[in-house]
Kinemage of the C-alpha trace (Angstrom):
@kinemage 1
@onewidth
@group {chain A} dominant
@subgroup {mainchain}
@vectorlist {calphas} color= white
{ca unk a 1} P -62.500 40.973 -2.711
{ca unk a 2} L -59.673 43.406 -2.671
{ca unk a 3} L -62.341 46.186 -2.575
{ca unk a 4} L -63.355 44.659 0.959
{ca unk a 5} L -59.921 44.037 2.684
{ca unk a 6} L -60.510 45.442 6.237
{ca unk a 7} L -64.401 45.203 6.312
{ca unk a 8} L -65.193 42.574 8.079
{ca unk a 9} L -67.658 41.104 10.304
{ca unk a 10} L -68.706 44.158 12.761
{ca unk a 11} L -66.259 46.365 11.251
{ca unk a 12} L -68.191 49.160 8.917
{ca unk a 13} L -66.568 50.457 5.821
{ca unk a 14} L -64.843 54.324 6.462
{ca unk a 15} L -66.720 55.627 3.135
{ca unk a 16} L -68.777 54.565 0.350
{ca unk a 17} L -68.127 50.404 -0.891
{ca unk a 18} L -66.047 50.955 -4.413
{ca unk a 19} L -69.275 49.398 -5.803
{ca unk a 20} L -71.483 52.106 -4.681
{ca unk a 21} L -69.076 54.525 -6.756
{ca unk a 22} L -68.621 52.754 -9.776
{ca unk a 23} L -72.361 52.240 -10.209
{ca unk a 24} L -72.173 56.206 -10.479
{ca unk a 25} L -73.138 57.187 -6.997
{ca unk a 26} L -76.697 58.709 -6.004
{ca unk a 27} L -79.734 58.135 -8.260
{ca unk a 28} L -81.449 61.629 -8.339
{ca unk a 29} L -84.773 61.521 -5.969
{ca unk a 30} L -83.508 57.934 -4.288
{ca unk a 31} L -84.365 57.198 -1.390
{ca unk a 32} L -81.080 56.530 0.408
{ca unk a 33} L -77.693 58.925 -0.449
{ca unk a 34} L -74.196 57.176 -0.937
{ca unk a 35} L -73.413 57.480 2.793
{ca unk a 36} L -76.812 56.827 4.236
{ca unk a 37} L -77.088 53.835 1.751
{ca unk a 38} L -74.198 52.393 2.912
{ca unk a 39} L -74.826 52.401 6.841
{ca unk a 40} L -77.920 50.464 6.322
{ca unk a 41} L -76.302 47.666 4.947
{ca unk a 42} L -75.717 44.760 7.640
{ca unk a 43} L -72.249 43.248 8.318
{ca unk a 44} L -70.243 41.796 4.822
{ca unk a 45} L -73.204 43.353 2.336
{ca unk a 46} L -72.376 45.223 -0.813
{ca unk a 47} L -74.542 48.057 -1.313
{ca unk a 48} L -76.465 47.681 -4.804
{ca unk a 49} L -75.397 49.060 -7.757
{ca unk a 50} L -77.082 52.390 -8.519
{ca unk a 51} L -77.432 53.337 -12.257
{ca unk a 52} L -76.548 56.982 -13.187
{ca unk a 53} L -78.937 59.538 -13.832
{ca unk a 54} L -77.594 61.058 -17.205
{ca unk a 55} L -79.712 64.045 -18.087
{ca unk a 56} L -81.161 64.062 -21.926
{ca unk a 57} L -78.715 66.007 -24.813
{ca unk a 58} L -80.426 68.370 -26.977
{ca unk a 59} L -76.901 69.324 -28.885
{ca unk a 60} L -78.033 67.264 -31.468
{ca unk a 61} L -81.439 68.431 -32.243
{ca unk a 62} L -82.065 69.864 -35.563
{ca unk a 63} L -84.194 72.550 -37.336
{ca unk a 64} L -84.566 71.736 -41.495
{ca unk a 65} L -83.266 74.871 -43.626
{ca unk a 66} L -84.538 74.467 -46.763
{ca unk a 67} L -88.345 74.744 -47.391
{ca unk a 68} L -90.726 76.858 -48.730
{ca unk a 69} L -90.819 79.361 -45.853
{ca unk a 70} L -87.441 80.340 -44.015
{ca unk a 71} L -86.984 78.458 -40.679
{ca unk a 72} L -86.149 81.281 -37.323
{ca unk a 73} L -89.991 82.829 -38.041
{ca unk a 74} L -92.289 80.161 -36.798
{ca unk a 75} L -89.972 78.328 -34.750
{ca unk a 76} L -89.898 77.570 -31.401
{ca unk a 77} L -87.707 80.474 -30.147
{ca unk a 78} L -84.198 79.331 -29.488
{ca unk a 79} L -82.524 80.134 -25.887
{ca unk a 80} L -80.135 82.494 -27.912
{ca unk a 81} L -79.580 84.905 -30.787
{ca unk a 82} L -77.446 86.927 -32.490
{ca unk a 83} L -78.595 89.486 -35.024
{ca unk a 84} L -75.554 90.937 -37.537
{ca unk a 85} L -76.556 93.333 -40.180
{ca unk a 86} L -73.535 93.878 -42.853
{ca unk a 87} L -73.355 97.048 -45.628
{ca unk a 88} L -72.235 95.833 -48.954
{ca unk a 89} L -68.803 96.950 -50.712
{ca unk a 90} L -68.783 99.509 -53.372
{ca unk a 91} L -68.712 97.468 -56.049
{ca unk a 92} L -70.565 94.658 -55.172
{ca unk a 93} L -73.391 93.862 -57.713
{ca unk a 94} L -76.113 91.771 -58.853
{ca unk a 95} L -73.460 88.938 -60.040
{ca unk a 96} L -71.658 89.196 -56.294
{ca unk a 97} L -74.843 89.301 -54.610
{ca unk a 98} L -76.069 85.734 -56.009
{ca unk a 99} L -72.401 84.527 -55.429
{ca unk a 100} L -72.662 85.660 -51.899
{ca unk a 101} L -76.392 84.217 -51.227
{ca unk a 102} L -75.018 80.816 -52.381
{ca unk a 103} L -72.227 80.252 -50.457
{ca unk a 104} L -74.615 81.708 -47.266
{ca unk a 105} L -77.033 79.051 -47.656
{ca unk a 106} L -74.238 76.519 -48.011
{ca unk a 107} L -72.758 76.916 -45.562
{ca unk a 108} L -75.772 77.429 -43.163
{ca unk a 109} L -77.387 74.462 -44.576
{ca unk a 110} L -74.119 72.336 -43.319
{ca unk a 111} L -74.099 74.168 -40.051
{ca unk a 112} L -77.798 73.244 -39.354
{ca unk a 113} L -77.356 69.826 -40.065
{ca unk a 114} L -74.479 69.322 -37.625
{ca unk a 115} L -71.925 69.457 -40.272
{ca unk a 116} L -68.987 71.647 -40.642
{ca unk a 117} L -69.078 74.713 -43.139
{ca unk a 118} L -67.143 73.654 -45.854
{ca unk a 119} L -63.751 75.747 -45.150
{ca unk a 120} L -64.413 75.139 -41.547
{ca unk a 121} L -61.165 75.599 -39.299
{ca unk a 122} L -62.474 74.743 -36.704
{ca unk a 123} L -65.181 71.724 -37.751
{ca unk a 124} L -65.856 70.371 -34.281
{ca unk a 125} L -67.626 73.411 -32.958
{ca unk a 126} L -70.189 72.715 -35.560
{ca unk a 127} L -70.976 69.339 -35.073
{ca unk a 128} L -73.499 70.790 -32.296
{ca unk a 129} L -76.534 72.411 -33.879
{ca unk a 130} L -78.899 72.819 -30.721
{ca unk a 131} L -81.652 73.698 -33.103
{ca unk a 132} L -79.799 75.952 -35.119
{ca unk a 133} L -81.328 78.607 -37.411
{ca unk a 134} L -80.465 80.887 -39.931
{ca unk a 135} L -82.149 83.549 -41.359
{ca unk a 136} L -81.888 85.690 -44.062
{ca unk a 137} L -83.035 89.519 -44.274
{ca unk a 138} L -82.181 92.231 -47.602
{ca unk a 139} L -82.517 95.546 -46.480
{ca unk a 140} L -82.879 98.589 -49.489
{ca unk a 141} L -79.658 99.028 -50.678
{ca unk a 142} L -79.494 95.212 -50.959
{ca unk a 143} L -82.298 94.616 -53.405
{ca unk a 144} L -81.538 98.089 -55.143
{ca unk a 145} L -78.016 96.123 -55.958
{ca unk a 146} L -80.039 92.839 -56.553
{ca unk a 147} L -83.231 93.718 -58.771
{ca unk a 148} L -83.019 97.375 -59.402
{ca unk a 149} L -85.022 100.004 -57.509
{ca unk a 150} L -88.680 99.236 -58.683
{ca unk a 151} L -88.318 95.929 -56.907
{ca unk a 152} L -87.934 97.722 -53.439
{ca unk a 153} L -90.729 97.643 -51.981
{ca unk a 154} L -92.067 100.896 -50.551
{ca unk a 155} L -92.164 99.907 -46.756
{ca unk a 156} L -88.666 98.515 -47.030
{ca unk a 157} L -87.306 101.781 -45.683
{ca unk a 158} L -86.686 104.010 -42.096
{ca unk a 159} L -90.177 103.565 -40.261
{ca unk a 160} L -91.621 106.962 -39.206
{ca unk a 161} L -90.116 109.239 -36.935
{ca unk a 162} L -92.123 108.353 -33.436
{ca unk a 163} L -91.256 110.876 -30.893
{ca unk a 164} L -90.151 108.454 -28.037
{ca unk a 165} L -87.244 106.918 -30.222
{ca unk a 166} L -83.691 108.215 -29.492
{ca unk a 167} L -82.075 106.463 -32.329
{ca unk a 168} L -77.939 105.156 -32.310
{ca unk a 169} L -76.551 105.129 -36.026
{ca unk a 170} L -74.460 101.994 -34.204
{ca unk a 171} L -78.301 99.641 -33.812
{ca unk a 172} L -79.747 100.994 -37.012
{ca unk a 173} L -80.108 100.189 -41.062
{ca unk a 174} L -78.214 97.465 -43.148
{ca unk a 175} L -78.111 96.125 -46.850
{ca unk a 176} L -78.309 92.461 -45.067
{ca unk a 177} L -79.404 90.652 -41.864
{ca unk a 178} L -78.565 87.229 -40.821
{ca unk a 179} L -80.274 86.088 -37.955
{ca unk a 180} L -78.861 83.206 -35.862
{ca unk a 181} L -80.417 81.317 -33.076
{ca unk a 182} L -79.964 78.122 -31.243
{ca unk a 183} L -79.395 76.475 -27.555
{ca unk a 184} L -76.099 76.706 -27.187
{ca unk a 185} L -74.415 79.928 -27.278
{ca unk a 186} L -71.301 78.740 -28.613
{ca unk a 187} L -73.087 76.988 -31.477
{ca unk a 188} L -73.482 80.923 -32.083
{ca unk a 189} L -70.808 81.888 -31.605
{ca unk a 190} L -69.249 79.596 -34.122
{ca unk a 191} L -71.768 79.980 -36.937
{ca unk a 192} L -71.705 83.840 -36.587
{ca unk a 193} L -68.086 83.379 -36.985
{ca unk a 194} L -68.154 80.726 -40.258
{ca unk a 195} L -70.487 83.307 -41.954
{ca unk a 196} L -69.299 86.651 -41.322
{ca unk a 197} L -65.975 85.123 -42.843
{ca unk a 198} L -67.791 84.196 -45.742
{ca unk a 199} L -69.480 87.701 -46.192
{ca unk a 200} L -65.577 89.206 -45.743
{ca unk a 201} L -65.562 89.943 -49.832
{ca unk a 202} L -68.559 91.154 -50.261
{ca unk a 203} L -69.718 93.131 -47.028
{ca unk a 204} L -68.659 94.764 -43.527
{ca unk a 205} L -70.154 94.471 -40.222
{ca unk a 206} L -72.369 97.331 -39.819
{ca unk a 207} L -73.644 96.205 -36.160
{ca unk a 208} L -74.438 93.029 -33.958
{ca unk a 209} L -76.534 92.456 -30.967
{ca unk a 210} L -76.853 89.499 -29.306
{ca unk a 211} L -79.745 88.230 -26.769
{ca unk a 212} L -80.712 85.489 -24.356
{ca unk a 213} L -83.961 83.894 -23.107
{ca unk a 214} L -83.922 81.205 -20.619
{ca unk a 215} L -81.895 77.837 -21.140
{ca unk a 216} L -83.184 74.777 -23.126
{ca unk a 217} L -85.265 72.979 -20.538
{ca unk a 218} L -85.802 75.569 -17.459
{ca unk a 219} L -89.556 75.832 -18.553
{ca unk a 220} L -91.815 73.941 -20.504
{ca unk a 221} L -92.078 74.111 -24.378
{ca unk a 222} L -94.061 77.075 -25.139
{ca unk a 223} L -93.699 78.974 -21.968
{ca unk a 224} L -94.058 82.650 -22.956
{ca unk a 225} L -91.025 84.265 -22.147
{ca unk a 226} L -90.083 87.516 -19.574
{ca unk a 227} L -88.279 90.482 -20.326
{ca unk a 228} L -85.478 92.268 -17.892
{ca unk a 229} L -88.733 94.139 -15.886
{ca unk a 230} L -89.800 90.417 -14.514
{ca unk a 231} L -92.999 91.003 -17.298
{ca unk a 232} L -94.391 88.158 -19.408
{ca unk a 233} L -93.643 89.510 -22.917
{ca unk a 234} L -95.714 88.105 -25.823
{ca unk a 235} L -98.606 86.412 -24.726
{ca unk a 236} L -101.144 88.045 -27.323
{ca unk a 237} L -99.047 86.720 -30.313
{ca unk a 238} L -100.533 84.619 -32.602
{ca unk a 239} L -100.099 80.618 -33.014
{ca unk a 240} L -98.014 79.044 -35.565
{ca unk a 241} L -99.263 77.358 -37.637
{ca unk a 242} L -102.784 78.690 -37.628
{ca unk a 243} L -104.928 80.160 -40.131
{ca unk a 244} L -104.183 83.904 -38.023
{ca unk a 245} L -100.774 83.418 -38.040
{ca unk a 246} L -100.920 82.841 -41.810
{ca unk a 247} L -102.164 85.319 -42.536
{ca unk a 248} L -100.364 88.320 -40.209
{ca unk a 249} L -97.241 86.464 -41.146
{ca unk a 250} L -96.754 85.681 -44.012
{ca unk a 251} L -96.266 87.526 -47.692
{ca unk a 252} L -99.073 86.906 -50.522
{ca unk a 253} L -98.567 86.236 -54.202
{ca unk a 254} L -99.468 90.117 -54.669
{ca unk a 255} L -95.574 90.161 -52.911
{ca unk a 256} L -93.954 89.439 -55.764
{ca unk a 257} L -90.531 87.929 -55.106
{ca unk a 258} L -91.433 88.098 -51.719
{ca unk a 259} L -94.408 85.592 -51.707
{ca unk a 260} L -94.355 82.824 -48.817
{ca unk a 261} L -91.631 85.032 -47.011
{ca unk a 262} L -92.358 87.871 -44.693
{ca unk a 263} L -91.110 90.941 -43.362
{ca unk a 264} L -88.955 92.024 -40.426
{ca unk a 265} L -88.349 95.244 -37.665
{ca unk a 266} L -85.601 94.677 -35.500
{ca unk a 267} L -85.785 97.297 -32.400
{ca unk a 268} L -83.172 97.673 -29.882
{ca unk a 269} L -85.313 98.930 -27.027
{ca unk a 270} L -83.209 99.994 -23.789
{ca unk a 271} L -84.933 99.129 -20.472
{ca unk a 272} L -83.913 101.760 -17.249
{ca unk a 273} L -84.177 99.043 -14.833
{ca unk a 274} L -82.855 101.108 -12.049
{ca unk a 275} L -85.831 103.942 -12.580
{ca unk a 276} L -87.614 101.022 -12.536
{ca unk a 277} L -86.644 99.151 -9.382
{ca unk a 278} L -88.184 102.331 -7.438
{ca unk a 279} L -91.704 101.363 -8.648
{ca unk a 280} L -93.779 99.740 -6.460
{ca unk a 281} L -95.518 96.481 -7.860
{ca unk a 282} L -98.898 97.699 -7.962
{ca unk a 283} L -97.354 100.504 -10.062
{ca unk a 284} L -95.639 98.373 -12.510
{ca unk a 285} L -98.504 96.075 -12.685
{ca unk a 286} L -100.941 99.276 -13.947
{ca unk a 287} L -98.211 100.683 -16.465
{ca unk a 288} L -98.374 96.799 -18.386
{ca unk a 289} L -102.203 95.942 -17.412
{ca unk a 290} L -101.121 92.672 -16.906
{ca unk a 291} L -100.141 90.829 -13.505
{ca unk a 292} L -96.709 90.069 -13.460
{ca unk a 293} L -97.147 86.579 -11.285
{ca unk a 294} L -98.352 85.065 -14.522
{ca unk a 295} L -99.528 87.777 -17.035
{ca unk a 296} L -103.291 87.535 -16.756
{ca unk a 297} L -104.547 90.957 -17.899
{ca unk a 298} L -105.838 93.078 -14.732
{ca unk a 299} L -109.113 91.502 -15.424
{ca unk a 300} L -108.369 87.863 -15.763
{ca unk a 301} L -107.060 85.207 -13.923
{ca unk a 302} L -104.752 83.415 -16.647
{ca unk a 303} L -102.227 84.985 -19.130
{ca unk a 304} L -104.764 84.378 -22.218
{ca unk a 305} L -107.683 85.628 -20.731
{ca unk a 306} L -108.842 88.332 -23.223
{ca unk a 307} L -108.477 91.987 -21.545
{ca unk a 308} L -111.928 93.782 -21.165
{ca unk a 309} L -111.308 97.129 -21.495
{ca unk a 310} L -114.653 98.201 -20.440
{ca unk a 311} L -114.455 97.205 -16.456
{ca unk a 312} L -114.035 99.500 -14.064
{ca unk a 313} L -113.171 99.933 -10.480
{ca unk a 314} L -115.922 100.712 -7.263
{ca unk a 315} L -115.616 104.600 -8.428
{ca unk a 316} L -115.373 104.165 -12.247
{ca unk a 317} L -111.774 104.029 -13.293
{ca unk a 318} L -110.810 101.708 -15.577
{ca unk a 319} L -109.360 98.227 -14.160
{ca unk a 320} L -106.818 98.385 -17.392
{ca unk a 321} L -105.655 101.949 -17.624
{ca unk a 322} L -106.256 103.452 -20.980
{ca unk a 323} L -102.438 104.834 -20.317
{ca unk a 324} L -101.274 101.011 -19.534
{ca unk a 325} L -98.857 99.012 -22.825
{ca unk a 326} L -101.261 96.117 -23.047
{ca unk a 327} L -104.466 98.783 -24.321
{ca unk a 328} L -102.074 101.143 -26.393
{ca unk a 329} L -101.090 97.967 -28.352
{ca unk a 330} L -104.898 96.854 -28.676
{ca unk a 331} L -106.438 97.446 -32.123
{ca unk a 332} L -110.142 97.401 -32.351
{ca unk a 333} L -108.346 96.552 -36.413
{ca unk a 334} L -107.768 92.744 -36.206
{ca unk a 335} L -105.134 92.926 -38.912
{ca unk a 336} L -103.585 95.514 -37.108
{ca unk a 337} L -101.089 92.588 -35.115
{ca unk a 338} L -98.036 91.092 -35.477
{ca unk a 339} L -95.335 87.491 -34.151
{ca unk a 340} L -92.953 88.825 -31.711
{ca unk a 341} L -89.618 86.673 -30.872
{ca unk a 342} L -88.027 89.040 -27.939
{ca unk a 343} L -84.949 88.566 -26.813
{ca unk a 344} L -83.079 90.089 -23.933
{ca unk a 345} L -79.764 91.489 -23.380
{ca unk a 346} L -77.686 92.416 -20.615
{ca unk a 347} L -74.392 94.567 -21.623
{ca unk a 348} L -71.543 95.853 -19.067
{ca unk a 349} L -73.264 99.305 -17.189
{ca unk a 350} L -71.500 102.127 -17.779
{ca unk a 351} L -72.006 106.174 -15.970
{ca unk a 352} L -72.539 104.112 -12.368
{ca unk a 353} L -75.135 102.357 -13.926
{ca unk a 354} L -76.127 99.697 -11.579
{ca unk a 355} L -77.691 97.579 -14.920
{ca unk a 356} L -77.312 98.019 -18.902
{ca unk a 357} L -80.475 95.917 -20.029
{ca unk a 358} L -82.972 95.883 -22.788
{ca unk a 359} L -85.046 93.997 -24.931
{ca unk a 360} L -83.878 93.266 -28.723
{ca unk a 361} L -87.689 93.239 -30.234
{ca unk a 362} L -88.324 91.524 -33.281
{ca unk a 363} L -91.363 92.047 -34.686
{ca unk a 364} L -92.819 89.275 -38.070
{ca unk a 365} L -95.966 90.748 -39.960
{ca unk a 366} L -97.196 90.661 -43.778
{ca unk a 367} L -97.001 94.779 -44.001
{ca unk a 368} L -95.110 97.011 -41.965
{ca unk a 369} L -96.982 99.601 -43.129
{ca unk a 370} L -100.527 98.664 -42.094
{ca unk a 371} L -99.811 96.444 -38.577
{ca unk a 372} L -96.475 97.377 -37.235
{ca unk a 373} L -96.480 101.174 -37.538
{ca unk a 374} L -100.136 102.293 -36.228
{ca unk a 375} L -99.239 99.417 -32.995
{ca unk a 376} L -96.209 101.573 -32.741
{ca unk a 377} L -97.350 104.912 -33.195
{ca unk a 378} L -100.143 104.258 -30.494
{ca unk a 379} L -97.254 102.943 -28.175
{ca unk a 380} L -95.196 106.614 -28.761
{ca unk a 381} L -98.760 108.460 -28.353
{ca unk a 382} L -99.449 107.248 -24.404
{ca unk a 383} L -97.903 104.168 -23.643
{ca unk a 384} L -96.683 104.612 -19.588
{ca unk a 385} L -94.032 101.938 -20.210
{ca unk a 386} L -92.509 104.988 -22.069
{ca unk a 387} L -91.133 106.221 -18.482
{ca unk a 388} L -88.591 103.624 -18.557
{ca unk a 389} L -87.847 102.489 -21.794
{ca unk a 390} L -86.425 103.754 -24.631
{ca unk a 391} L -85.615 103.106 -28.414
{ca unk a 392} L -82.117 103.351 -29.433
{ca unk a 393} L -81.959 101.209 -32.775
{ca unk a 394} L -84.333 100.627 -35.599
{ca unk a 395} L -84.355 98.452 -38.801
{ca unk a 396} L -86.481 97.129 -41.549
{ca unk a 397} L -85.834 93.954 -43.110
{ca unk a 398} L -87.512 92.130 -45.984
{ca unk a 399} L -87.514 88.254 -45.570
{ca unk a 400} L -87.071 86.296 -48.835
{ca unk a 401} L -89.331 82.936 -48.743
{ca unk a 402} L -86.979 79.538 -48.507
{ca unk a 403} L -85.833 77.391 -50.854
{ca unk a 404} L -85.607 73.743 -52.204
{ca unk a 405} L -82.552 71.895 -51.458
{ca unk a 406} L -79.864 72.891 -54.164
{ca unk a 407} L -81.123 76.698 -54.177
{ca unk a 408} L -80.373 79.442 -52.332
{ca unk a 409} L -82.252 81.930 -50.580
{ca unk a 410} L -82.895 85.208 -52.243
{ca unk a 411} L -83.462 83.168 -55.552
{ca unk a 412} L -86.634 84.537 -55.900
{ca unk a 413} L -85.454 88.140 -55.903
{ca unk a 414} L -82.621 87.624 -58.422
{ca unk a 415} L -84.571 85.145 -61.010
């Protein structure tokens, strides 16, 4: 064979036999390696052919869109996000609004399905959906325009003033929120792009914030993720698909045109990581009352352990500090709770900032009013995490349910 010209007997081959490389090299976890594999072979052998280890594609993977709930609530969070909120044009009314919605949902439909919007220029970036999701949010001035003012509900406004917030008009309000997730970052990229054109005559970019967890397939399914502070964040939500979840998720038929959708706070929450880096562990592990090797509450030994508040040390302090974020955002209330999908983000510092980090906090419930706000206030009152973090945006969003497959969302609020 042409392949073994100059091998012969007692001779050994200078690198690795054509054969070896054209059956794709090393096997991951084999037992010999390309060059080790091919000095244990005796005089005239061919080393075997070693099949490729091709890791599993999850471009392809798809969420549904159209149901009676919106999907990006109870799904699995996605590895990234982007969160846009857009102000309507003077002008723009009831009429424009349902024109809008419609070609929205049509063109996230396509894009969720692994098709191209339907003016796409650029229709092979969406042929990737990596679980893509996109949700829809209506902020006041929104459903004013839509359904008049009596149909604005009377939480859909500016939460209450809490004194640790230090609010940027640039990461607060909006007449509309889309919120896109999915794997692949340039998935994103591309649907945030396809949809703000298609907002273009009817609304402006009031602000976006993107955010991050980790990649597709660095942890198992259902991992809880952790924040920029190394902490577990999120391990007393509640299960999807569960009675609970049901109902401290989702809207009732009392809603209205909201029934079977739910309701939305989006907080941009800055994180001082360098203040931070100069606590010690046992420090930061008191200000969370958690452990931050695997978030078991001070008096546990695994993340879901429930917290007992009532332990205390050899001379009577409390094992959880009453000061620590996982009591202040205890309720003895049980309805007082909500879903939170976190995600990070990491901008460019600035002031010789070593780090400019934070958490984009997202926060599902049926009311605002009655679970998100007294959670909140008691956070404001005495949480210790206070010390190093800070809230610099704020927004309320109302989440229309989903719809049947030749719909659109918002239908409900504009029948």
């Amino acid at each position: 064979m042409a392949a073994d010209q100059g091998a012969g007997p007692g001779r050994r081959r200078a690198g690795p036999s054509r054969r070896l490389l054209v059956g794709g090299g090393v096997a991951a976890g084999g037992a010999f390696t390309a060059i080790g594999a091919d000095q244990m072979l005796g005089p005239g052998e061919d080393a075997p052919v070693v099949a490729p280890v091709v890791a599993p594609l999850h471009g392809g993977r798809t969420e549904p869109f159209h149901g009676a709930r919106q999907a990006g609530i109870a799904t699995t969070p996605q590895a990234h996000a982007t969160f846009l909120a857009l102000d309507l044009h003077d002008g723009v009314d009831r009429d424009a609004i349902r024109r809008m919605l419609r070609i929205l949902t049509d063109d996230a439909d396509r894009l969720t399905r692994g098709e191209p919007a339907l003016a796409d220029s650029e229709p092979e970036l969406g042929l990737v959906p990596a679980r893509l999701t996109v949700t829809f949010g209506f902020g006041p001035g929104l459903v004013a325009r839509a359904a008049g003012d009596a149909a604005v509900p009377p939480w859909l406004r500016a939460l209450p003033a809490f004194a640790v917030d230090r609010l940027e008009p640039a990461w607060t309000g909006g007449d509309l929120l889309l919120h896109i997730g999915a794997d692949d970052p340039v998935t994103v990229a591309h649907t945030t792009r396809m949809l703000l054109k298609d907002c273009r005559g009817f609304a402006a970019l009031r602000w976006r914030q993107s955010g991050f967890r980790r990649s597709h397939g660095s942890e198992p399914t259902g991992t809880t993720m952790r924040n920029l502070f190394g902490q577990i964040d999120g391990s007393a939500n509640p299960t999807p698909g569960t009675a609970e979840f049901d109902r401290l998720v989702w809207c009732g038929d009392d809603d209205g045109w909201l029934a079977g959708g739910s309701t939305l706070v989006v907080r941009r929450i800055a994180m001082d990581l360098d203040k931070w880096d100069r606590l010690d562990r046992s420090g930061r592990e008191q200000a969370v009352g958690r452990s931050l090797s695997n978030g078991a509450p001070l008096t546990g030994s695994r993340e879901h352990d429930e917290p007992d508040f009532t332990a205390t040390t050899a001379i009577g302090f409390p094992v959880i500090p009453e000061f620590s974020h996982v009591r202040r955002a205890r309720s003895d209330n049980p309805a007082e709770r909500i879903f939170r999908r976190a995600y990070n983000y990491d901008d460019g510092p600035t002031g010789g900032q070593v780090s400019n980090s934070g958490l984009l906090f997202a926060s599902y419930q049926a009311d605002v009013t009655g679970q998100f706000v007294p959670i909140q206030r008691r956070l404001a009152e005495l949480d210790l995490l206070n010390e190093w973090i800070t809230p610099v945006g704020s927004a309320v969003f109302a989440l229309p349910p989903g719809c049947a497959r030749g719909g659109f969302v918002g239908e409900t609020l504009l029948a």
